[in-house]
N, C-alpha and C positions, 0 to 999 in steps of 0.2 A: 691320232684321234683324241687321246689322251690332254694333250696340249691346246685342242679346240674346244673339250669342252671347259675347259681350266679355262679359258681367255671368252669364252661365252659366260662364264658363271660373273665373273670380273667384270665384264660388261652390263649384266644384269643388276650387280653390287651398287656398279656406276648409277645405272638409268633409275633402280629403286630410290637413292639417295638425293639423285641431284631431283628429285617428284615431292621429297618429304624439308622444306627446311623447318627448323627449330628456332630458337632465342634468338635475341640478338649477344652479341658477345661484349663488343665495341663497346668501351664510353663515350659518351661527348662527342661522338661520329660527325656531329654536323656544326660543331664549335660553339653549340647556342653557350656553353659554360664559361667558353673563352678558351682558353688552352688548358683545362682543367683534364688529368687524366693523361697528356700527352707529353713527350719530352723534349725539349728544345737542343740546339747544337748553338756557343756562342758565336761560332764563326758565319752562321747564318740564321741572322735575326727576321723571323717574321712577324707579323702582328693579324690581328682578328679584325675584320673590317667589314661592313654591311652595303657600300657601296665606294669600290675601289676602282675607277677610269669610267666610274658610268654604271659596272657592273654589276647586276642583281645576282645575290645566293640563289645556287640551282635549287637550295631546301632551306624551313628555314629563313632564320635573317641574321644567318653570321657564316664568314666563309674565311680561311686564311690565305694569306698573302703572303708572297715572297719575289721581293721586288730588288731588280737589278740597279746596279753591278753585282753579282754574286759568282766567283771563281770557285773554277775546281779543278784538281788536281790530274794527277794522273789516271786516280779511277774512276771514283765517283764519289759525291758527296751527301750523308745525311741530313736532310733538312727537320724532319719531325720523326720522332715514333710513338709507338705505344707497344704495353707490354702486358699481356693477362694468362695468367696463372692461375690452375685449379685451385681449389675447385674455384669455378668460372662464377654463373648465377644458380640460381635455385632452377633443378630439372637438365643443366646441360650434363654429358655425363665427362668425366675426371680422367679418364683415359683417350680411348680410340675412337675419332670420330671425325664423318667429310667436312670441311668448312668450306664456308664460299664469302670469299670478297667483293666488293664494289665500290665504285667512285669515281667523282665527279671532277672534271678538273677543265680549269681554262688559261689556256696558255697566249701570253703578245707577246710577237719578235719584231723588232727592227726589219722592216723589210720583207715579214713572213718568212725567215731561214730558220733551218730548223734547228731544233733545241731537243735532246734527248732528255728522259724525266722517266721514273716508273715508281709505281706504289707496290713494293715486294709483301711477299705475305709467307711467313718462315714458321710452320708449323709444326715446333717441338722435334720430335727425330724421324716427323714425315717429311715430304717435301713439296717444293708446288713452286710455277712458275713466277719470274716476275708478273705484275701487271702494267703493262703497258700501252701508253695511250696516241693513239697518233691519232692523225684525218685533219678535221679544217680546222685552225686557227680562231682565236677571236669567237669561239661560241663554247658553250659547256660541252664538254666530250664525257661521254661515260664507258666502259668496260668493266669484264670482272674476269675473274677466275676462280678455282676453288683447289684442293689437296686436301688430303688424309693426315688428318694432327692423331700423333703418335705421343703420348707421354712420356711412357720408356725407352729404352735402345731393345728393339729387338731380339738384339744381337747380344744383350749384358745388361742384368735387369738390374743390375749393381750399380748403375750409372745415375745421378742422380734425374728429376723429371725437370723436363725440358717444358715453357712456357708457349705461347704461342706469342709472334712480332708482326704488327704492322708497320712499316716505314717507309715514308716518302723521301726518294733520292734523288738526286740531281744529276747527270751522266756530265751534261754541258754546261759551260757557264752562261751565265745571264749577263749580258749587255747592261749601260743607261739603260733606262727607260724601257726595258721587256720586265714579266713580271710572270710566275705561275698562280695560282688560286688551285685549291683546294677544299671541297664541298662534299657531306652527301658520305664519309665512310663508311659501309656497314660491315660486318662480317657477323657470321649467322652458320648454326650447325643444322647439317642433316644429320636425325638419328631421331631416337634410339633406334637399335632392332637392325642394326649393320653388323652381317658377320662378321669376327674379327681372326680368326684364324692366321696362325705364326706367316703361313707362306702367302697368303693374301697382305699382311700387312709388310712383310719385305717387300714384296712385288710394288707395293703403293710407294713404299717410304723411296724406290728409286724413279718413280716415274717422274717427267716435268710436264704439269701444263699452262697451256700458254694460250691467253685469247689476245687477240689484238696486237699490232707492232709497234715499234716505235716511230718508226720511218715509213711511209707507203713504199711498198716493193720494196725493202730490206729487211732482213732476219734481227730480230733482237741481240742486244748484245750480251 
């Protein structure tokens, strides 16, 4: 009984927060700055582009590109991140609080095969799933996700505090002439006024969620 209403309360935590969002977090979300805010990998040069094979920005009139050949390894490869650290903006709060991501993204392949890619979202010493984007090709795809960003360790408050990452990764390589884009990042807090409680925020810091796959009918990787 015990254990139903704990997983009721948690659910209620959930539905209050994901009803209230807050700030935006993200800079230059939508690249009108250019790459400003964001970090590059020399191994994969993208560039900021306003109509690249045709394509209009899902937001906006700047999108990035990351146009093949681009290999990768055995796991997977960084293409961009970004990196924000408390305190965030004025009003977000500095410790515990849900976030939620989103993003735009348009993917060509050779042929229409398919191409693994996800925009992860690595909340301090909570957790949260990749975001992953699949469905049809050749048009702007969006999804999101959100997690519980944790400042401290829980578990050792000794530890120093841990930033929030967004980053676009590349699972497979890119062919000639396939190309991904990227439009449209936001991430935004729900809060204030979210219980924070030691075993509430364990509970969070191990859960994964996950909207959207990479593959139709296959599990994320």
């Amino acid at each position: 009984m015990r254990l139903r209403v704990f997983i009721a309360s948690v659910l209620l935590v959930v539905a209050v927060a994901s009803a209230c969002h807050g700030q935006e977090i993200l800079a230059n979300g939508s690249f009108e700055s250019n790459l400003s805010s964001w970090t590059t990998y020399p191994l994969y040069p993208v560039s900021i582009q306003t109509n690249y094979q045709g394509v209009a920005p899902s937001d906006g009139s700047k999108y990035l590109a990351l146009a093949g050949p681009a290999t990768v390894g055995y796991t997977y490869a960084r293409i961009i991140s970004q990196v924000r650290s408390a305190p965030f903006t004025t009003g977000v709060p500095s410790d515990n609080f849900v976030v939620y991501l989103s993003a735009s993204t348009y993917l060509h392949t050779n042929g229409g095969r398919n191409v693994s890619y996800a925009l992860t979202l690595e909340p301090g010493y909570g957790q949260a799933g990749g975001l992953f984007h699949g469905g049809a090709q050749d048009s702007w795809v969006s999804a999101q996700t959100w997690g519980y960003y944790i400042a401290q360790d829980p578990f050792d408050s000794s530890l120093p505090i841990k930033p929030i990452t967004v980053a676009l990764e590349l699972r497979d390589s890119l062919q000639a002439g396939e190309y991904l884009l990227l439009d449209n990042v936001q991430l935004s807090y729900g809060g204030p006024g979210i219980p924070e409680p030691s075993s509430l925020a364990a509970l969070l810091a191990g859960l994964v969620f996950l909207i959207a796959k990479t593959r139709k009918g296959e599990n994320a990787k």
